[in-house]
C-alpha positions as CSV (number, residue, x, y, z in Angstrom):
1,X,-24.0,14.7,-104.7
2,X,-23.9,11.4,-104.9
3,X,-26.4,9.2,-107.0
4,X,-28.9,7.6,-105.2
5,X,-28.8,4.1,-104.2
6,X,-31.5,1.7,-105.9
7,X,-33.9,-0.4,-103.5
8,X,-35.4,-2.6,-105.8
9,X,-34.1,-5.4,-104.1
10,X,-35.3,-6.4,-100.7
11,X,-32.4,-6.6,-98.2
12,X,-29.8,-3.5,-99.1
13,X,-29.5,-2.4,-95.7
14,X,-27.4,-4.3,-92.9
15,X,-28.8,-3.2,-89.6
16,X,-27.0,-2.5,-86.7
17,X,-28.5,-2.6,-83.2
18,X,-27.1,-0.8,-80.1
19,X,-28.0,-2.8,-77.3
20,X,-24.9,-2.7,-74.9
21,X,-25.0,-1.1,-71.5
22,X,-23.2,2.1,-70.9
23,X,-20.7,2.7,-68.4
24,X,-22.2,2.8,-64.9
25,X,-25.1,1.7,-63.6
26,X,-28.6,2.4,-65.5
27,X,-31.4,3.7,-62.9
28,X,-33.8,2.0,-65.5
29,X,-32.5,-1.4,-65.6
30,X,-32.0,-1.7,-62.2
31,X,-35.6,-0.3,-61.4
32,X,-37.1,-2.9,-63.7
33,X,-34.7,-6.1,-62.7
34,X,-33.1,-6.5,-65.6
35,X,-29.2,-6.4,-66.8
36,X,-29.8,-4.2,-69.8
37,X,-32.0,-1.0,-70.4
38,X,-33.1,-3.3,-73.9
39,X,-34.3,-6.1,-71.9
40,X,-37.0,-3.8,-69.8
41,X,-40.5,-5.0,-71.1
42,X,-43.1,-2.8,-72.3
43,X,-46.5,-3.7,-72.8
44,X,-45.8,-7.0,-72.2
45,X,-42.6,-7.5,-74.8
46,X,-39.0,-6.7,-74.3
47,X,-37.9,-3.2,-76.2
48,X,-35.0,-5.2,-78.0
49,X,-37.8,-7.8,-79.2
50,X,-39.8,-5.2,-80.3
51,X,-37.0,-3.2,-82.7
52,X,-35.4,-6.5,-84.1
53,X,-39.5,-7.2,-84.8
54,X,-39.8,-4.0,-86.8
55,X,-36.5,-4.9,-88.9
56,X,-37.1,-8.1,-89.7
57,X,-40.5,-7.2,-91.6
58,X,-38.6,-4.8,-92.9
59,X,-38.2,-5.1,-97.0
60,X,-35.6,-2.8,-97.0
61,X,-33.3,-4.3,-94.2
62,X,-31.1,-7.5,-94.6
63,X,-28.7,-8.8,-92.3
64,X,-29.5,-7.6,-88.8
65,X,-26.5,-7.2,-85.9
66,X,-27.1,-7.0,-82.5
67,X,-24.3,-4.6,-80.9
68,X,-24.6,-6.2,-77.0
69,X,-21.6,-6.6,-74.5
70,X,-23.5,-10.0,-73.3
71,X,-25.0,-12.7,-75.7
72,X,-26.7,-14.7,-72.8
73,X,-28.5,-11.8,-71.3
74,X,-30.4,-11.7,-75.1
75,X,-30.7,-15.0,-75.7
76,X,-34.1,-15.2,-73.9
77,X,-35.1,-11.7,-76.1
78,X,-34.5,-14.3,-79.4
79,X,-35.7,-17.3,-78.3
80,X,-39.0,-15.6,-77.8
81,X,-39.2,-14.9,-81.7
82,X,-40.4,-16.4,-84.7
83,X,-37.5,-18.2,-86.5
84,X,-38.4,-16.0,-89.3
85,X,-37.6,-13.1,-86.9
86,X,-34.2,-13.9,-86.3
87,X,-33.1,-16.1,-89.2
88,X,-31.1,-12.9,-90.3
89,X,-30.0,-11.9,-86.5
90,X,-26.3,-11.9,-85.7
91,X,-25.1,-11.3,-82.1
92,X,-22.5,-8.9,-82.2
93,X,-19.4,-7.9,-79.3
94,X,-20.2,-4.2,-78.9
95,X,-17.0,-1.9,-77.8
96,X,-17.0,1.2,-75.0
97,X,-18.6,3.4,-77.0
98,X,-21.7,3.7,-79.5
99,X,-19.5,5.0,-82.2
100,X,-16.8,2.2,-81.3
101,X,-19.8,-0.6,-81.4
102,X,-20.5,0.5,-84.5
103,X,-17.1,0.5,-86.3
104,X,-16.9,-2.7,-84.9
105,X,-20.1,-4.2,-86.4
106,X,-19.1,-2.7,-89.4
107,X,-16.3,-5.0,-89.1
108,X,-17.8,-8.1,-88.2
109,X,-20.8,-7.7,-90.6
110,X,-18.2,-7.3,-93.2
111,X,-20.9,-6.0,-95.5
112,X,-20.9,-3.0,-97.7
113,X,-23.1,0.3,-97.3
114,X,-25.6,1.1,-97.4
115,X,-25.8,0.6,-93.2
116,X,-28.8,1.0,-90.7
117,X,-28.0,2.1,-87.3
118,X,-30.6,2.3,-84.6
119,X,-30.8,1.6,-80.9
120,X,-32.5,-1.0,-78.9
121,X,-34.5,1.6,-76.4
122,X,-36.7,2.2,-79.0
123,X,-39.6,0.5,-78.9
124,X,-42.4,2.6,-81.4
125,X,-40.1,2.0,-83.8
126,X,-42.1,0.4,-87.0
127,X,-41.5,-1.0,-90.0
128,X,-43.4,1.5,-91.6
129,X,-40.9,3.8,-90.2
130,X,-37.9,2.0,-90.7
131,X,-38.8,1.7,-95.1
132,X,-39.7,5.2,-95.1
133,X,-36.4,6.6,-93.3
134,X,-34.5,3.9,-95.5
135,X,-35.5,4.6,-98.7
136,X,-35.9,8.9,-98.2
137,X,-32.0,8.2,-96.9
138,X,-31.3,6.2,-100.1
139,X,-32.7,8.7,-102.5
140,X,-31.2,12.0,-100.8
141,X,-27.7,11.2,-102.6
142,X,-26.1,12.0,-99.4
143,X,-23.2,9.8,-97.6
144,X,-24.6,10.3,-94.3
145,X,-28.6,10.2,-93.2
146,X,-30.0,11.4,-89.7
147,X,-33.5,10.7,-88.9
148,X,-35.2,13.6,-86.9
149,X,-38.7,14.7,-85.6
150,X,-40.0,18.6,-85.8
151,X,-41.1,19.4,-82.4
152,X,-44.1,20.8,-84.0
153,X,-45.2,17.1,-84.5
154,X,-43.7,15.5,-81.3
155,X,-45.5,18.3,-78.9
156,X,-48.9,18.4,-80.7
157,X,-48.8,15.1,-80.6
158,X,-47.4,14.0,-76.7
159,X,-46.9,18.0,-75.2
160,X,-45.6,16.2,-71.8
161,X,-42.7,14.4,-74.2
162,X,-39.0,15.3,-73.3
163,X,-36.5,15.6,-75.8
164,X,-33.6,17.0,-76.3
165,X,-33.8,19.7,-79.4
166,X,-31.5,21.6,-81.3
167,X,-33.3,25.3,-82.0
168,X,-33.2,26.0,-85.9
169,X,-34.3,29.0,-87.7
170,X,-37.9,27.0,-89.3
171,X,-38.5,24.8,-85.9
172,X,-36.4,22.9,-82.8
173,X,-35.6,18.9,-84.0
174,X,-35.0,16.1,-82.3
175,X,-33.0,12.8,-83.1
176,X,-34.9,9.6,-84.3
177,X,-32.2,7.1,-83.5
178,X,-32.2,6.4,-87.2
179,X,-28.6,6.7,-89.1
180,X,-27.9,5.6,-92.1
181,X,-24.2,5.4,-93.6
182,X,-24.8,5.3,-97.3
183,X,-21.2,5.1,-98.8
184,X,-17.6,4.6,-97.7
185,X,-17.3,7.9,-97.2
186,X,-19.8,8.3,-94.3
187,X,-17.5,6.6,-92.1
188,X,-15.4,9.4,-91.6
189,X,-18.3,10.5,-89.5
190,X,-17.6,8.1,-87.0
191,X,-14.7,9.7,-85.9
192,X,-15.9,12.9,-85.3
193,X,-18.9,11.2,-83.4
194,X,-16.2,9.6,-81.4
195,X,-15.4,13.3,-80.2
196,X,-18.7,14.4,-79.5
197,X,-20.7,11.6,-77.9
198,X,-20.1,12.2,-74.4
199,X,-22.3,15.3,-75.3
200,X,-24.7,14.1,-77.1
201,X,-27.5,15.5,-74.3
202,X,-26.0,18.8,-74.4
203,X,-26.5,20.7,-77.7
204,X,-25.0,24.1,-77.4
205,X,-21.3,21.6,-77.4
206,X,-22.2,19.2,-80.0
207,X,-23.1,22.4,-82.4
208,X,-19.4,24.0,-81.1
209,X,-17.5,20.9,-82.4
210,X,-18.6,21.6,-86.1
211,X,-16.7,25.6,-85.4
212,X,-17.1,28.5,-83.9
213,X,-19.4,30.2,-86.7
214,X,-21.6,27.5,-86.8
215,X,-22.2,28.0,-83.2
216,X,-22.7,31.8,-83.5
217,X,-24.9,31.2,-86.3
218,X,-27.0,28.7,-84.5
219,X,-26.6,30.8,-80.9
220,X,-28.3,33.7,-83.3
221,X,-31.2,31.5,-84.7
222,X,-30.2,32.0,-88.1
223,X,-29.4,28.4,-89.4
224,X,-32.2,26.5,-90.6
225,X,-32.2,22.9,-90.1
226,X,-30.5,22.4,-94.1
227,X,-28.2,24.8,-93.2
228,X,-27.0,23.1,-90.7
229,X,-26.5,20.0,-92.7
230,X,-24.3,22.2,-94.9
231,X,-22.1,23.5,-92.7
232,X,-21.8,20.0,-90.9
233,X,-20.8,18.1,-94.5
234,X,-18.0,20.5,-94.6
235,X,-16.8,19.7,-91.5
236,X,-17.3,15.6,-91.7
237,X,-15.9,15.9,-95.0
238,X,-18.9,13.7,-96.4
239,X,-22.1,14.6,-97.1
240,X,-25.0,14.8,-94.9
241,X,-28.6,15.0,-94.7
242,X,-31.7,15.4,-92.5
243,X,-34.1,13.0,-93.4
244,X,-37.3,14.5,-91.0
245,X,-40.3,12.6,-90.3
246,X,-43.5,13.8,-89.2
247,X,-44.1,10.8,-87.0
248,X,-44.2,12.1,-83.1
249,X,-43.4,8.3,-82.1
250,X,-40.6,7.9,-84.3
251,X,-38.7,10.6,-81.8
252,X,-39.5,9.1,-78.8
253,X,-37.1,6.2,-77.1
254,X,-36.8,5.3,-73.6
255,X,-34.2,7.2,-71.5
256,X,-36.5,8.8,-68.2
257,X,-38.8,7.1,-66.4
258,X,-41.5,9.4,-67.8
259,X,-40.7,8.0,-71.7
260,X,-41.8,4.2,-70.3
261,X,-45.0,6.0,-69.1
262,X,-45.3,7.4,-72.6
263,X,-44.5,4.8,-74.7
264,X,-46.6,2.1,-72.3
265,X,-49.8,4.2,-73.5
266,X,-48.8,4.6,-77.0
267,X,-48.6,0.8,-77.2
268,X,-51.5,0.5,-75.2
269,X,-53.7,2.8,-77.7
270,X,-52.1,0.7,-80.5
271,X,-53.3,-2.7,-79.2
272,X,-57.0,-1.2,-78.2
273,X,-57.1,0.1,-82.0
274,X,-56.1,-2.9,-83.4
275,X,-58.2,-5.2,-81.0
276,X,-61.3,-3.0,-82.2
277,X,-60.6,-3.0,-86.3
């Protein structure tokens, strides 16, 4: 294991920021007017505004980059933020692919790790989030971190939410769009994500690229969740962990029409709550 990273100073992590369009035409966009998926407004503020927003108060996050295939379509999205906000932005070309944007940011950013990855469809993201995921990741030792949510908090929380769970042995977990590449050594990741990204939605294939015992173990419901991570070091060749939070918000983005109706009300609740304190 490696040692952990120190935080005492504010600004360790770069951030990177999916915010390019896939290949093909996104139902979403087009439904709400807009180029990109980031751009559609909830509650009243773009989703892109509302993640760079949560990094930027962020004590733990640096240099933000803003993986996008068109800098004028987000030019509106910065110009409607404090200069504080974006004083650390960077507009960034992204590439084909998410794991291709990101070796590319990478690149551009020219920084060194620790790295924050994220995506720009999430807009319940926090800062309060984002510092505890950062520094948990920081102090696992590991090369590689992975945010996820226990559906055990997502469904008691939003029982109508959608999400696409891997089955472990303690509970079913969901991604968090939180990474966080801690040495060099978690970019060897990256090109095993490159193989298994098109299937990212489908499970049963992303858990048959790390072998064919992991997927009978997992097929059988005998892996737990650390397991898992075990058995997927071994095959990145770097270690990695599960960093889970118990936040159901933190596991929802916006893919289905049915997520903007959830995350509309979340935000909702949160401005009534804060209106009344």
């Amino acid at each position: 294991m490696n040692a952990p990273l120190s935080l005492d100073a504010p600004g360790k992590y770069s951030a990177v920021v999916l915010a390019g369009r896939r290949v093909g035409e996104d139902p979403l966009a087009s439904s709400a007017g807009v180029s990109h998926k980031c751009l559609i407004p909830v509650a009243g503020k773009p989703m892109l505004a509302r993640v760079i927003t949560a990094l930027a108060n962020a004590e733990t996050v640096g240099l933000i980059g803003i993986s996008v295939d068109d800098h004028d379509a987000v030019a509106p999205v910065l110009d409607s933020l404090s200069a504080a906000e974006t004083a650390r932005v960077r507009i960034i070309p992204s590439a084909e692919t998410p794991s291709l944007s990101i070796a590319a940011a990478i690149e551009d950013l020219d920084q060194p790790p620790p790295l924050l990855v994220t995506t720009a469809d999430h807009p319940l993201l926090t800062t309060e989030l984002i510092e505890l995921f950062t520094t948990e990741a920081a102090l696992s030792g590991a090369d590689l971190a992975v945010g996820v949510a226990p559906a055990s908090s997502v469904l008691a929380a939003y029982p109508d939410a959608r999400r696409t769970w891997l089955r472990f042995r303690d509970d079913r977990y969901t991604g968090c769009n939180l990474f966080a590449l801690l040495t060099a050594e978690s970019e060897r990741a990256l090109t095993f994500w490159r193989k298994v990204e098109t299937d990212r939605k489908r499970p049963l294939r992303v858990v048959q690229a790390f072998g064919l015992f992991s997927l009978l173990a997992y097929l059988s419901g005998r892996l737990t969740l650390v397991a898992a991570m075990e058995r997927a070091s071994q095959r990145l060749g770097a270690e990695a962990r599960a960093i889970v939070l118990r936040s159901a918000e933190a596991a929802i983005d916006v893919d289905k029409p049915d997520d903007l109706v959830i995350v509309e009300q979340i935000l909702t609740d949160r401005r009534l709550r804060s209106e009344r304190t």
